[in-house]
N, C-alpha and C positions, 0 to 999 in steps of 0.2 A: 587858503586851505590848510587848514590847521591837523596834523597828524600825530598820533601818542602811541608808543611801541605798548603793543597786548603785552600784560604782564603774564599771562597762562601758554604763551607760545611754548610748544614745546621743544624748538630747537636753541639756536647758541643765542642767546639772549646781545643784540644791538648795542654796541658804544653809546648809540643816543637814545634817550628816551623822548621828545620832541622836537618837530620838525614843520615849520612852517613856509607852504609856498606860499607867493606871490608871483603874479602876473603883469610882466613891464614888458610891452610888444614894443613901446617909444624908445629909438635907442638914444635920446639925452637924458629921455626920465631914466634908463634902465644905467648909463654913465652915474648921474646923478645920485642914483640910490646907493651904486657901490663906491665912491668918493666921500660919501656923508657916513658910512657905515650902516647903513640900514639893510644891510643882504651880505650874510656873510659867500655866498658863493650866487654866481651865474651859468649853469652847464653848460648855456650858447645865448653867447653873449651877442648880444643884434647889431650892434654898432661896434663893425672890424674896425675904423678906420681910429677906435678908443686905444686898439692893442696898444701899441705902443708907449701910450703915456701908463697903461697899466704896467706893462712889463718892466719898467724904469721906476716902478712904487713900489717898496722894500714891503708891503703891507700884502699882496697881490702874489700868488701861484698865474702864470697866464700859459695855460695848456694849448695845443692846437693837435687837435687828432683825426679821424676821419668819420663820415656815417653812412650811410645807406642812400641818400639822396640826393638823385640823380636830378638835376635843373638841366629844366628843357621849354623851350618853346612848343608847346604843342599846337595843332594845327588841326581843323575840324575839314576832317576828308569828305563831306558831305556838299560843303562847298563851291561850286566853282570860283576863283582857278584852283584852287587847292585838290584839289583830285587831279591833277596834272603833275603828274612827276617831275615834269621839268620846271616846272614852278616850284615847287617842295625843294627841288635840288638849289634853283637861283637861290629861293633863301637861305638855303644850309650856307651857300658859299658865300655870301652877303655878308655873313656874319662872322668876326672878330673874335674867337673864344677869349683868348688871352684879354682884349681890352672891354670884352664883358667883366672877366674875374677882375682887371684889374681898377677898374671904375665902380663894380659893385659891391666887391666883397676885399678892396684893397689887397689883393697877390694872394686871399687863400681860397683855393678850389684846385681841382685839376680838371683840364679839359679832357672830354670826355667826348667821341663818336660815333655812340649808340647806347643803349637804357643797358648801362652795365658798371659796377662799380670796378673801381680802378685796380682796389686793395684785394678782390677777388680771385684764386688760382687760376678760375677760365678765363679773363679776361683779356681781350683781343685789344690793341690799340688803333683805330680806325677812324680819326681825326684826319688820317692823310684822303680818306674816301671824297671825303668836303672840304678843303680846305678854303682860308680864305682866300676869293679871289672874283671880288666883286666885274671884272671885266668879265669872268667866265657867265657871273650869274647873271650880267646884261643880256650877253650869249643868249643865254638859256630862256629867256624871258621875250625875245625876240623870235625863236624861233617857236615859242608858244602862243603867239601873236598878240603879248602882252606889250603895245606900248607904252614906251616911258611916262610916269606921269597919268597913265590912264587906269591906274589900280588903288583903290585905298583900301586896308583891310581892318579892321576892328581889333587892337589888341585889350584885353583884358587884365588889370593887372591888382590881384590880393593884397592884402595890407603889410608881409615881411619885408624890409627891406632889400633883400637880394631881389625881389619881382616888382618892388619899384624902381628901383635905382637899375637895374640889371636890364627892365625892359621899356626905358629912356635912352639906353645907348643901344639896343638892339631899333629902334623904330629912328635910330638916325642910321644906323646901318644900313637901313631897308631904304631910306631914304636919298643916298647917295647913291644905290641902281636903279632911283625909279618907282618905286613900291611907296605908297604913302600910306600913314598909319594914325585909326583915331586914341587917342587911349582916352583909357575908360577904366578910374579908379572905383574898384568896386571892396566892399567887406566880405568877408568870409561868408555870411551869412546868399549876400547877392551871389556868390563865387559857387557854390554848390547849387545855387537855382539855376541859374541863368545859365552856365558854361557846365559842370560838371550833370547834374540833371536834363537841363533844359536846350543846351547843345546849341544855345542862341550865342555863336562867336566866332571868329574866324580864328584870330591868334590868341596866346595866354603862357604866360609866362608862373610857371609851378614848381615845387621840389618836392619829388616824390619818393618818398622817403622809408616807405617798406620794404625790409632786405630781401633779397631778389625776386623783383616783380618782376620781371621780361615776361609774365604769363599775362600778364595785361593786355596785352598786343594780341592776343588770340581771344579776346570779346570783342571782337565786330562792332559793328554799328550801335549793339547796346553800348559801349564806352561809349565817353565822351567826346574823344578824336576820333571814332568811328574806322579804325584801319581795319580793314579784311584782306587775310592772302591764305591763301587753302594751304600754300608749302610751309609757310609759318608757323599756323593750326596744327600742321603732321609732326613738325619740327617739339612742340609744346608735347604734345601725345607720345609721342618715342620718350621724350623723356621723363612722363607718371610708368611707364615701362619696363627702364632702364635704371636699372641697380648697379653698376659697374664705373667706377668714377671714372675711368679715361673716356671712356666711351660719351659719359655725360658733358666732360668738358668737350670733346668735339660737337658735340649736338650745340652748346651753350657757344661754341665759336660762332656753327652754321647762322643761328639764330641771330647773333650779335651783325653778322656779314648781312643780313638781309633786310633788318632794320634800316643801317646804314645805306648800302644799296636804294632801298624804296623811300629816304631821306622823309620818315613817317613822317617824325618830329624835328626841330631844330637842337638839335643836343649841344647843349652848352657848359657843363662842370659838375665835377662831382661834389659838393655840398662842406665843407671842413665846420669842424668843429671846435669853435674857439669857446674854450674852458676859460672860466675868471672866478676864483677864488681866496679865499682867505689862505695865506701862506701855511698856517698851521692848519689847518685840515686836510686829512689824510685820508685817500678810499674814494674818492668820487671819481667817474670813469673817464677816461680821456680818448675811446672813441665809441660811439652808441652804433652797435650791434642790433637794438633795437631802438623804438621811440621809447624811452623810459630813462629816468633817474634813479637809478639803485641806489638806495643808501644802507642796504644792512652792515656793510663794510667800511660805514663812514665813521669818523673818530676826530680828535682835538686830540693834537701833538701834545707828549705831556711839557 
């Protein structure tokens, strides 16, 4: 996608005057292209486990900052056992946050215990809710009258790397209390039929990446993970209400505590953002506030 600054703009006229994306989802082709020089910057760069040999090239800015995307295992409530809390809980606690981030996205993410970004004022920390602790989630899975060995659920998993790689170590997790898992590599295009649409899936591993969605959780059964709680709903509604920011970030704790609590999703990291750039380029953003690339601020060192 080739881009050319309006010369009739009427504001402060851009450093650049052209500006060409491309699209490298492959993180050796996406390595390859900034080693050969064919890309002078990557805003998120798909293959973390590159950092390092970038950071060590005199040629390379190698940013890490933070974004809105929250990585979760979500979970189709419609389900059974999945409409079982005490199932939803054995998986929370099944699972490994730290040797998610640190097998998928090599040490950058932060784990994360409910659809809430880390880097946010209201933000509650609530990883201790679930922690890992696969004997609890045998527990839990027995007194749901799940035996071992007698559950396979279907996970789904999109073409980014953090939700391949991310959810091969989560379906051995699952696998070590019992829980057996098919995967099921699907494209974007199958991801929005099938699981986001069409609600045909048990698990799926996502990063969702709009700043502050926790209103997501109050569409019901029309979403895709189908969760409904009438206190949650109320919780969402107080706050199109409420104009007072203490007041909000208490409502945004209450919220964060009930997600957690009713263990919706499988909450797994908050999302980082490895920046890869040409050393001399100045102005590209090093944490996305939104999904976008701004460059009106972009420039070449003189």
């Amino acid at each position: 996608m080739e881009l050319e600054a309006y010369p009739d703009y009427w504001g402060e006229t851009p450093a650049l005057t052209t500006a060409t994306f491309r699209f490298i989802p492959d993180p050796t082709a996406a390595m390859a292209a900034l080693m050969a020089g064919d890309l002078d910057a990557f805003s998120n760069m798909p293959a973390p486990e590159s950092l390092p040999a970038l950071e060590a090239d005199p040629r390379f800015s190698v940013v890490i900052g933070t974004t809105e995307g929250e990585t979760i295992l979500a979970m189709n409530h419609r389900r059974p056992p999945l409409d079982d809390i005490r199932v939803r809980r054995a998986i929370a606690h099944a699972i490994d946050r730290q040797a998610v981030i640190d097998g998928a996205m090599f040490g950058h993410g932060t784990p994360i215990g409910s659809h809430f970004a880390p880097h946010h004022p209201a933000y509650v920390d609530l990883t201790g809710v679930t922690p890992y602790d696969p004997a609890r989630a045998r527990a839990l899975l027995t007194e749901a009258g799940v035996e071992p060995g007698a559950l396979t659920l279907t996970l789904h998993l999109p073409p980014p790397s953090y939700a391949r790689r991310g959810g091969e170590i989560v379906a051995a997790h699952l696998a070590q209390v019992g829980i057996g898992t098919k995967i099921i590599p699907v494209e974007w295009a199958q991801w929005l039929d099938q699981v986001f649409r069409g609600h045909d899936f048990d698990l799926t591993v996502i990063s969702h990446t709009e700043p502050l969605d926790i209103d997501i959780y109050a569409r019901g059964k029309e979403y895709y993970f189908g969760y409904e709680n009438p206190a949650f709903d109320a919780i969402m509604t107080s706050l199109e209400e409420t104009p007072d920011e203490t007041a909000r970030t208490n409502l945004y704790g209450q919220a964060q505590w009930l997600l957690a609590e009713d263990a919706v999703n499988g909450f797994l990291f908050q999302f980082a953002k490895h920046g890869v750039w040409d050393a001399r380029l100045r102005g590209l953003w090093e944490n996305s506030p939104v999904q976008a690339n701004d460059l009106t601020g972009v420039s070449w060192a003189d």
